[in-house]
Residue frames relative to the residue before (quaternion, step in Angstrom):
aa qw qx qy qz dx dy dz
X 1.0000 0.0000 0.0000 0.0000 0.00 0.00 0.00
X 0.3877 -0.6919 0.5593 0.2410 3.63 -1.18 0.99
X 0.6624 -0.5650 0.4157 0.2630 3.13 -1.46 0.67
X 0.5657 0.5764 -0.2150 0.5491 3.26 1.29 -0.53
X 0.7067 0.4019 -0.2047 0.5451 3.58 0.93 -0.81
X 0.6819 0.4253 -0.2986 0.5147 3.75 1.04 -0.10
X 0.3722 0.4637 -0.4727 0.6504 3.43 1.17 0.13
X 0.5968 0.6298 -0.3698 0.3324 3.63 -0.05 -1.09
X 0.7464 0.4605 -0.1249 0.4639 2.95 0.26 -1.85
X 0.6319 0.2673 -0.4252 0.5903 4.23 -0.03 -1.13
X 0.6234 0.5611 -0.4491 0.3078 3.92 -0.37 -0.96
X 0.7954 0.3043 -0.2080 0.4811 3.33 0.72 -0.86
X 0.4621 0.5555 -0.3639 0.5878 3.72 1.28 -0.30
X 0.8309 0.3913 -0.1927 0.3455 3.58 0.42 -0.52
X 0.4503 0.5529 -0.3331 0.6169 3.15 1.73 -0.56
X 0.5586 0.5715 -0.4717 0.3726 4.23 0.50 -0.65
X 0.7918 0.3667 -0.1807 0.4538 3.38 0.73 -1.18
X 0.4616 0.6674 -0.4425 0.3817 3.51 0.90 0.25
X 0.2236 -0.8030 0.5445 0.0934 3.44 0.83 -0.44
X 0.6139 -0.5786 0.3049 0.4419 3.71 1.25 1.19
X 0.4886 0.7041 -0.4126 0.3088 3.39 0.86 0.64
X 0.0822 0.8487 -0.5123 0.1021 4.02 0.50 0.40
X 0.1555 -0.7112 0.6816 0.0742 3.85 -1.43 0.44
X 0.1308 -0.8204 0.5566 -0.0014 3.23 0.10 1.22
X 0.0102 0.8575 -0.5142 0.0106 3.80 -0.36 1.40
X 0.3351 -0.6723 0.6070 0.2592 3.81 -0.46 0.37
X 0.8208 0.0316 -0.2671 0.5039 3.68 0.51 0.84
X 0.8333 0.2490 -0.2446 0.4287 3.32 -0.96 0.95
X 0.7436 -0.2863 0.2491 0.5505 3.86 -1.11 -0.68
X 0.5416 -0.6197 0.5462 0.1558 3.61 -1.42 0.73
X 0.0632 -0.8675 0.4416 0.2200 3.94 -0.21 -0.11
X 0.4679 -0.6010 0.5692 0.3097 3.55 -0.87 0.52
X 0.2711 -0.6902 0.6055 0.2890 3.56 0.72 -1.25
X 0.4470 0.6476 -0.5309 0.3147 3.75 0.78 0.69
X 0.5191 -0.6299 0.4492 0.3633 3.61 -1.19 0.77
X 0.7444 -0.5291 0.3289 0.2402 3.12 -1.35 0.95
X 0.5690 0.4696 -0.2767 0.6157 4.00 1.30 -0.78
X 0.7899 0.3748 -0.2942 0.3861 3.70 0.08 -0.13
X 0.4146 0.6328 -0.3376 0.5601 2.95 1.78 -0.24
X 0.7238 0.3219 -0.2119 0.5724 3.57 0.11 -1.66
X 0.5122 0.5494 -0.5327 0.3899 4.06 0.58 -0.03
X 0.8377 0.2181 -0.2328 0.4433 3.28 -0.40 -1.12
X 0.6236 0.4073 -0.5089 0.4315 3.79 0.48 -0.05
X 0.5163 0.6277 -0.4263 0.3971 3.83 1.03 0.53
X 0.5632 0.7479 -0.0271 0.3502 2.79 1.42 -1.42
X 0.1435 0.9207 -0.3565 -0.0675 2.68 1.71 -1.88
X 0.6197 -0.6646 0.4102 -0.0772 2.93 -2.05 0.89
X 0.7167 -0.3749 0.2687 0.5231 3.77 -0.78 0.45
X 0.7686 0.4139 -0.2730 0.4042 3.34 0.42 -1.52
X 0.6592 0.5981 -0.4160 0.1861 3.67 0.77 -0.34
X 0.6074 0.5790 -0.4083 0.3594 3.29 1.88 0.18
X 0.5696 0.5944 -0.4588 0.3342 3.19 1.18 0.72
X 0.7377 -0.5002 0.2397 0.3849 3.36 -1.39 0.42
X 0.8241 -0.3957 0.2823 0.2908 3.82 -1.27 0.81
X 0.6384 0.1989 -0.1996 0.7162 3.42 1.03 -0.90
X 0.6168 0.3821 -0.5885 0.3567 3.96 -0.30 0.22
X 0.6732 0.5157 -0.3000 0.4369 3.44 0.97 -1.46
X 0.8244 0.2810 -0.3763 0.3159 3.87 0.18 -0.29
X 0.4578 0.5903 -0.5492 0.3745 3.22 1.71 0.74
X 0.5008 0.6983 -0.4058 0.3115 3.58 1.44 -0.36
X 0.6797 0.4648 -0.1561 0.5455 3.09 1.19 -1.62
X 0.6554 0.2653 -0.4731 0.5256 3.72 0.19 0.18
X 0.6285 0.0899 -0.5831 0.5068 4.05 -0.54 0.61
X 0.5004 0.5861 -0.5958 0.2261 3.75 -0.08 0.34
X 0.4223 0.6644 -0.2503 0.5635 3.03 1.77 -1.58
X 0.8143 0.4277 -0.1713 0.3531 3.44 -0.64 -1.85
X 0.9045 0.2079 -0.1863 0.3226 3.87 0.41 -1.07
X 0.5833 0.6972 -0.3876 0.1530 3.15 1.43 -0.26
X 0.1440 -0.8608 0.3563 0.3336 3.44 -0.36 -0.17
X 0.5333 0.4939 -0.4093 0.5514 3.32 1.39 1.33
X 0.5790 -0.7271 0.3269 0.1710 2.55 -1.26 0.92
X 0.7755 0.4044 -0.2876 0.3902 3.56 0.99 -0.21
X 0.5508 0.7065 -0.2183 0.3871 2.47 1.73 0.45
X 0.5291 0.4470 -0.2985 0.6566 3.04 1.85 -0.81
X 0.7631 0.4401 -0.3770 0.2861 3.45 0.46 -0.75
X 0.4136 0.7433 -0.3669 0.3767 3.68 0.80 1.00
X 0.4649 0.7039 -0.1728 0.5084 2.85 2.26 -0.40
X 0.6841 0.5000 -0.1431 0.5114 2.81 1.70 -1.29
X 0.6899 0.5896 -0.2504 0.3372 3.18 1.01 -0.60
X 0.6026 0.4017 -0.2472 0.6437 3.35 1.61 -1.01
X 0.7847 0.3491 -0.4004 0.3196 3.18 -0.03 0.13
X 0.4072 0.6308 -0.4083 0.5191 3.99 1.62 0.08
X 0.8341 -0.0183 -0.1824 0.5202 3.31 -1.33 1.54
X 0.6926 0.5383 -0.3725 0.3031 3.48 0.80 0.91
X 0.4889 -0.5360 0.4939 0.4792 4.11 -0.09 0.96
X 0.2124 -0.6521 0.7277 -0.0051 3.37 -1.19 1.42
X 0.4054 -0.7631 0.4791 -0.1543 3.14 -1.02 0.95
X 0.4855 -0.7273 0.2200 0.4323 3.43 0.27 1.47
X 0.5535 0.6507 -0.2666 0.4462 3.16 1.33 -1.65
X 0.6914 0.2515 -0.2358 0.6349 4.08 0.55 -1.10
X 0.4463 0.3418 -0.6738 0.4795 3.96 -0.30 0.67
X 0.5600 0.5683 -0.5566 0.2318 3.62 -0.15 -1.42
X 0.7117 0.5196 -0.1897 0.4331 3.06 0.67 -1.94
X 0.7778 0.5391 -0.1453 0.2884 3.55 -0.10 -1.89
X 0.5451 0.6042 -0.3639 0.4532 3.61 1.28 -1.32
X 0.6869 0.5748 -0.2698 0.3536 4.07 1.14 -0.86
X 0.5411 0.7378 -0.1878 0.3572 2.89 1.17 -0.83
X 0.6052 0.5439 -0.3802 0.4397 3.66 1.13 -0.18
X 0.5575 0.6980 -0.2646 0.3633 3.43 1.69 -0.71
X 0.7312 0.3000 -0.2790 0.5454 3.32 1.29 -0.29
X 0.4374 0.7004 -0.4922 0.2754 3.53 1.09 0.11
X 0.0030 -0.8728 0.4874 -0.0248 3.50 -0.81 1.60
X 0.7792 0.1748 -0.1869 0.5722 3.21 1.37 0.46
X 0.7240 -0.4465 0.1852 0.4921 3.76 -1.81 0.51
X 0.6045 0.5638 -0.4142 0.3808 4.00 0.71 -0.85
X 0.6797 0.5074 -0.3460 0.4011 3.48 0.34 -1.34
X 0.6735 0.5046 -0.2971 0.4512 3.53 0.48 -1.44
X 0.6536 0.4583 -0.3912 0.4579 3.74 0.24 -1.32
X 0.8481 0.3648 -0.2437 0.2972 3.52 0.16 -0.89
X 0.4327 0.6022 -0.3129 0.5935 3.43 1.54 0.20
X 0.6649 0.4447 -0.2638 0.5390 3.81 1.01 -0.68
X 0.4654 0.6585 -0.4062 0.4299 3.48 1.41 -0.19
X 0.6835 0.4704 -0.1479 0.5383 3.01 0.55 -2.03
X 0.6674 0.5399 -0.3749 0.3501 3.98 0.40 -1.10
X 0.6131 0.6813 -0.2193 0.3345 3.20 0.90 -1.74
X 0.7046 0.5187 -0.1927 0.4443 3.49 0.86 -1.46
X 0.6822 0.4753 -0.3901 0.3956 3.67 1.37 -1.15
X 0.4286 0.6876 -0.3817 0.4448 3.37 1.59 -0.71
X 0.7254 0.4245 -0.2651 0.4725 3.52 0.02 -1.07
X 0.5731 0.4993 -0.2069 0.6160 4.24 0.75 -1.11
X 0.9199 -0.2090 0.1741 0.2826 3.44 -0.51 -0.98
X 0.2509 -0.9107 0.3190 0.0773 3.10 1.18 1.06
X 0.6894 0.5212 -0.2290 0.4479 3.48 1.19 -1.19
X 0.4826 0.6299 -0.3835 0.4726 3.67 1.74 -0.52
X 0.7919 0.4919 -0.1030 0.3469 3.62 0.77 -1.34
X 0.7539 0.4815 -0.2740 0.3533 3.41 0.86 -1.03
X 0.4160 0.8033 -0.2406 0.3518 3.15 1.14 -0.24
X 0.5595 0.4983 -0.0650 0.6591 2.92 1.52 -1.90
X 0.8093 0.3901 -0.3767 0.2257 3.71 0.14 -0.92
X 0.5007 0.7548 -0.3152 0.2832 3.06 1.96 -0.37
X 0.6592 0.5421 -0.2644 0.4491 3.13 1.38 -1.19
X 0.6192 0.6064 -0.2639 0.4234 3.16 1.22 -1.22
X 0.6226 0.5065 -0.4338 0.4094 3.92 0.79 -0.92
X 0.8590 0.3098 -0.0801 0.3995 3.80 0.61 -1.05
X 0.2848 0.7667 -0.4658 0.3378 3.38 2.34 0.72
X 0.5037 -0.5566 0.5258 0.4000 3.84 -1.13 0.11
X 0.4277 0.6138 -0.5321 0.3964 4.18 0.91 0.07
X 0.3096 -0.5362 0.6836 0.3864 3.39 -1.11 -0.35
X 0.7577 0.4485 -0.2436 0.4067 3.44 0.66 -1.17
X 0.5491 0.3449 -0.5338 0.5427 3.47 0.80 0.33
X 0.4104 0.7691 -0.3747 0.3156 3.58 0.72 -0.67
X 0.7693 0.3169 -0.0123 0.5546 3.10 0.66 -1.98
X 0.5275 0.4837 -0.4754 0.5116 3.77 0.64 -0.33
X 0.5184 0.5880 -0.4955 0.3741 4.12 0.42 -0.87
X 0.8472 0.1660 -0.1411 0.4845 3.26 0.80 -0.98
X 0.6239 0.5260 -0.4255 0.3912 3.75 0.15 -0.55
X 0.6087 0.5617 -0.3339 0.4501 3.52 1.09 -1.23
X 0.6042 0.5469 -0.3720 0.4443 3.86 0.84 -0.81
X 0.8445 -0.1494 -0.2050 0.4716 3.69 0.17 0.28
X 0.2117 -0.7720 0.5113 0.3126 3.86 1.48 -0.59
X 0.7211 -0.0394 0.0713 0.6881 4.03 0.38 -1.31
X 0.2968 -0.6973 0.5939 0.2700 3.77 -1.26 0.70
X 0.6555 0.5239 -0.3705 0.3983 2.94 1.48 -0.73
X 0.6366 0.4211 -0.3892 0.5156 4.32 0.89 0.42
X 0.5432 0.5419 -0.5398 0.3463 3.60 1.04 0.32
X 0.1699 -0.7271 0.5895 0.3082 3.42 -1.26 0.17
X 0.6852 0.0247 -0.3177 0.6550 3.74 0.93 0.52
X 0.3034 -0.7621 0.5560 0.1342 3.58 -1.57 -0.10
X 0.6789 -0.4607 0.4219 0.3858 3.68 -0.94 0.11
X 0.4806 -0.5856 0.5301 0.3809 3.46 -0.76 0.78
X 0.6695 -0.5550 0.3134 0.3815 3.65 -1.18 -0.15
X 0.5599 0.6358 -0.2832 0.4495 3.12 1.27 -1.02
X 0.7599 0.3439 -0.2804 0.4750 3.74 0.27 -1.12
X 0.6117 0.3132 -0.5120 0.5154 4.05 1.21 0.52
X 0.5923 0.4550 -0.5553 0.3658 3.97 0.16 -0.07
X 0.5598 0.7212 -0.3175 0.2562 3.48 1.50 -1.07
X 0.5652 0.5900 -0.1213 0.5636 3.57 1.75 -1.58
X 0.6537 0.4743 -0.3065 0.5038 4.04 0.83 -1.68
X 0.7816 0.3201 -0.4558 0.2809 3.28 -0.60 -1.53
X 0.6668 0.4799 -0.4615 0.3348 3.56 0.10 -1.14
X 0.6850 0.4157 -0.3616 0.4766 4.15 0.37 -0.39
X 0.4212 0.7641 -0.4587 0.1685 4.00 1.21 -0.87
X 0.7253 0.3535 -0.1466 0.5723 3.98 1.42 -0.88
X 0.2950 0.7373 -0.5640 0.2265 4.17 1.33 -0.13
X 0.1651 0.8854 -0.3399 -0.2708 2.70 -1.11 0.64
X 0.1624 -0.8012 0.4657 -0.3388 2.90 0.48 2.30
X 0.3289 -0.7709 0.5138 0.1832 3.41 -0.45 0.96
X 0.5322 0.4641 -0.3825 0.5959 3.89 0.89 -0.89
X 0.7698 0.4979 -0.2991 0.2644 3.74 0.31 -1.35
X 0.4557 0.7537 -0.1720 0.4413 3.04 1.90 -0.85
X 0.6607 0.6059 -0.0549 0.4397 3.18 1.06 -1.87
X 0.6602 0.4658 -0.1306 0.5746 3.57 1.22 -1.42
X 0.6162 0.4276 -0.4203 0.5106 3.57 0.77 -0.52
X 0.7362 0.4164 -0.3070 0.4363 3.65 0.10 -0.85
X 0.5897 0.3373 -0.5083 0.5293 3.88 0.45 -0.79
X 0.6704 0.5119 -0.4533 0.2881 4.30 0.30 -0.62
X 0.6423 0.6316 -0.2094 0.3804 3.08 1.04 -1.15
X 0.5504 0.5577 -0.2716 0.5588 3.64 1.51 -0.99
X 0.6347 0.5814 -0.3612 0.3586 3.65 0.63 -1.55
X 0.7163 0.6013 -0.2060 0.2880 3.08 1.35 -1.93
X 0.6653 0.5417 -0.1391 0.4946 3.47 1.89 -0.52
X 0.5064 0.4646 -0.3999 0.6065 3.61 1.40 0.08
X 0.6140 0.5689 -0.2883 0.4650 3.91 1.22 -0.30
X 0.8159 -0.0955 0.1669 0.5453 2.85 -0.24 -1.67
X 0.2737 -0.8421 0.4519 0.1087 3.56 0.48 1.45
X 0.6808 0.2155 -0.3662 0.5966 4.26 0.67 -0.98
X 0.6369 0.4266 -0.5364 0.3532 4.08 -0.26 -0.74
X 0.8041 0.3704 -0.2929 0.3613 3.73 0.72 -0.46
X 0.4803 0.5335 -0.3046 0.6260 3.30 1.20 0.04
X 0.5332 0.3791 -0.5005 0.5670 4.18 0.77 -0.02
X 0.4699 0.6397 -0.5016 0.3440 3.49 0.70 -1.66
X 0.7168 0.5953 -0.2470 0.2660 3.23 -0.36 -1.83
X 0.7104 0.5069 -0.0495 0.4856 3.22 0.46 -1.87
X 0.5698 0.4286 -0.3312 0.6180 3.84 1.04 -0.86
X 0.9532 0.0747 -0.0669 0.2851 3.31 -0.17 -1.06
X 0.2534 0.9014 -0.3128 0.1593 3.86 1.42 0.94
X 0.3773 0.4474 -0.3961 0.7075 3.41 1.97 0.38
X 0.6454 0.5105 -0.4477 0.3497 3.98 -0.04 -0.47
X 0.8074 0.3816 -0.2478 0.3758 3.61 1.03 -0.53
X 0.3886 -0.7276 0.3908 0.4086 3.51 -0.93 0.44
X 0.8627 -0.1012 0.2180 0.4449 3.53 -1.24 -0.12
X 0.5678 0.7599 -0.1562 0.2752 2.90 0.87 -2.25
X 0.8667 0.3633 0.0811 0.3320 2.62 0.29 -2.31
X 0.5353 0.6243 -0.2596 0.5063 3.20 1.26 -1.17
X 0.7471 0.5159 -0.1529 0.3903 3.44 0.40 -1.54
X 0.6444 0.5410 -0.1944 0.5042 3.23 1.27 -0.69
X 0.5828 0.6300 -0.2399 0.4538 3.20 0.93 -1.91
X 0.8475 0.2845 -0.0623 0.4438 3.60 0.27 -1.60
X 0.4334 0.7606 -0.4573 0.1564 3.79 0.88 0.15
X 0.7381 0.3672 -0.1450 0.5471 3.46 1.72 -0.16
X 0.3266 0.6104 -0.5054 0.5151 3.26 1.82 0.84
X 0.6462 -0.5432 0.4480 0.2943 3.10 -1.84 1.29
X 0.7397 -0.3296 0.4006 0.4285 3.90 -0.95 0.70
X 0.8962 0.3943 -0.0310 0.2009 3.27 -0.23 -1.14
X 0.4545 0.7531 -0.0153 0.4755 2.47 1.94 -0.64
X 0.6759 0.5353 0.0770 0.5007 2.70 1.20 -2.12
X 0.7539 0.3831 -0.2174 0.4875 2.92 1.07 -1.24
X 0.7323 0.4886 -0.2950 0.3715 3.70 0.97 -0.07
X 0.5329 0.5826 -0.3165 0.5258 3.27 1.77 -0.24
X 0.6471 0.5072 -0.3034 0.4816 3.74 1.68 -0.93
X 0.6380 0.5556 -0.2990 0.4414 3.63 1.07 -0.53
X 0.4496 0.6698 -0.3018 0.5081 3.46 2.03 -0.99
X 0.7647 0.5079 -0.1921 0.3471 2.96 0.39 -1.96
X 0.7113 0.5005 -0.2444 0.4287 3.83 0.93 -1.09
X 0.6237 0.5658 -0.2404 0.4827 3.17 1.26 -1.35
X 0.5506 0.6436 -0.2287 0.4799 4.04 1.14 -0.43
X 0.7342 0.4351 -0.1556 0.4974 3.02 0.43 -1.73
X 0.4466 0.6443 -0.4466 0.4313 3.87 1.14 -0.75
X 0.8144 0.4522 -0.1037 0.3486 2.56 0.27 -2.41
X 0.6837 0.5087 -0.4225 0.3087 3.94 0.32 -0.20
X 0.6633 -0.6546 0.3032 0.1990 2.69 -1.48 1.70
């Protein structure tokens, strides 16, 4: 099967379940408007091309990625390839994939797939996040971090601390709302982990964040807590010169 003809194939499998429903956008991915479970259905289900070998099949899925111009379509790529051993051969491919991320779904679910290589093979990934922390994207931006652990609670090992404050601080003032968004869900993660080193963090650096972040950062901090870091935070902001 041509690459061209597997695009074909999900595009049209996916267009069935639309039900003549389409979002036609002059920038970025198109939408069918299908629900998000029927999506991850039939890309379970899965296709001709999936009886081919690992490295043929994730050349399929990367011009799927690259040419589609819908969104639930490319985003099947993402799906087969979440909660699965990633393979140097698929990084080659996958590590690219943030470049076309244009919105909060794509990205989040790409940090899935990222998150795990982190955990497996850490030296494969970080590299990438370097460029990515100081890229003009937001969304590579935010992958730098979210992708570093996505859920702490699905990691079975994790990043020392240092190599997550290393990814935060430099984004702690972004000012990117999505990028914003990625600091705080990290920054939380960083507290189900290392609960005092991230809680100094905080305290060092609680004028650096916006609203956003803060608010986010601390939504699962003990009352009290919260409430002294917000009195910190106010009692600062006075106080600068």
């Amino acid at each position: 099967m041509e690459f061209a003809e597997s695009l074909y194939v999900v595009t049209e499998r996916t267009r069935e379940l639309s039900n003549g429903s389409e979002i036609v956008s002059p920038m970025g991915f198109r939408r069918f408007v299908v629900r998000v479970p029927l999506i991850r259905r039939i890309a379970k289900e899965g296709y001709e091309f999936y009886e081919l070998p690992p490295a043929e099949l994730i050349k399929h899925w990367d011009y799927i990625w690259k040419k589609s111009t819908w969104h639930e379509v490319s985003h099947q790529a993402l799906y087969y390839y979440q909660h699965k051993t990633i393979t140097r051969i698929e990084f080659n491919k996958i590590k690219n994939w943030v470049s076309r991320c244009d919105c909060w779904e794509h990205s989040h679910d790409l940090s899935k797939i990222y998150a795990l290589v982190v955990e497996d093979n850490p030296d494969c990934i970080l590299p990438l996040y370097e460029k990515c922390n100081t890229a003009k994207s937001p969304w590579k931006r935010r992958q730098s971090v979210v992708g570093l652990i996505e859920d702490s609670s699905k990691r079975n090992s994790i990043l020392p601390l240092d190599e997550w404050i290393h990814f935060v601080e430099p984004l702690l003032n972004d000012e990117g709302y999505h990028v914003q968004k990625g600091v705080s869900w990290t920054l939380r993660e960083i507290f189900n982990v290392y609960a005092v080193e991230a809680l100094d963090l905080l305290d060092r650096k609680i004028l650096s964040l916006s609203s956003i972040a803060f608010s986010t950062a601390t939504a699962k901090l003990d009352k009290e807590v919260k409430a002294i870091l917000k009195l910190k935070r106010g009692i600062r902001r006075v106080s600068r010169p």
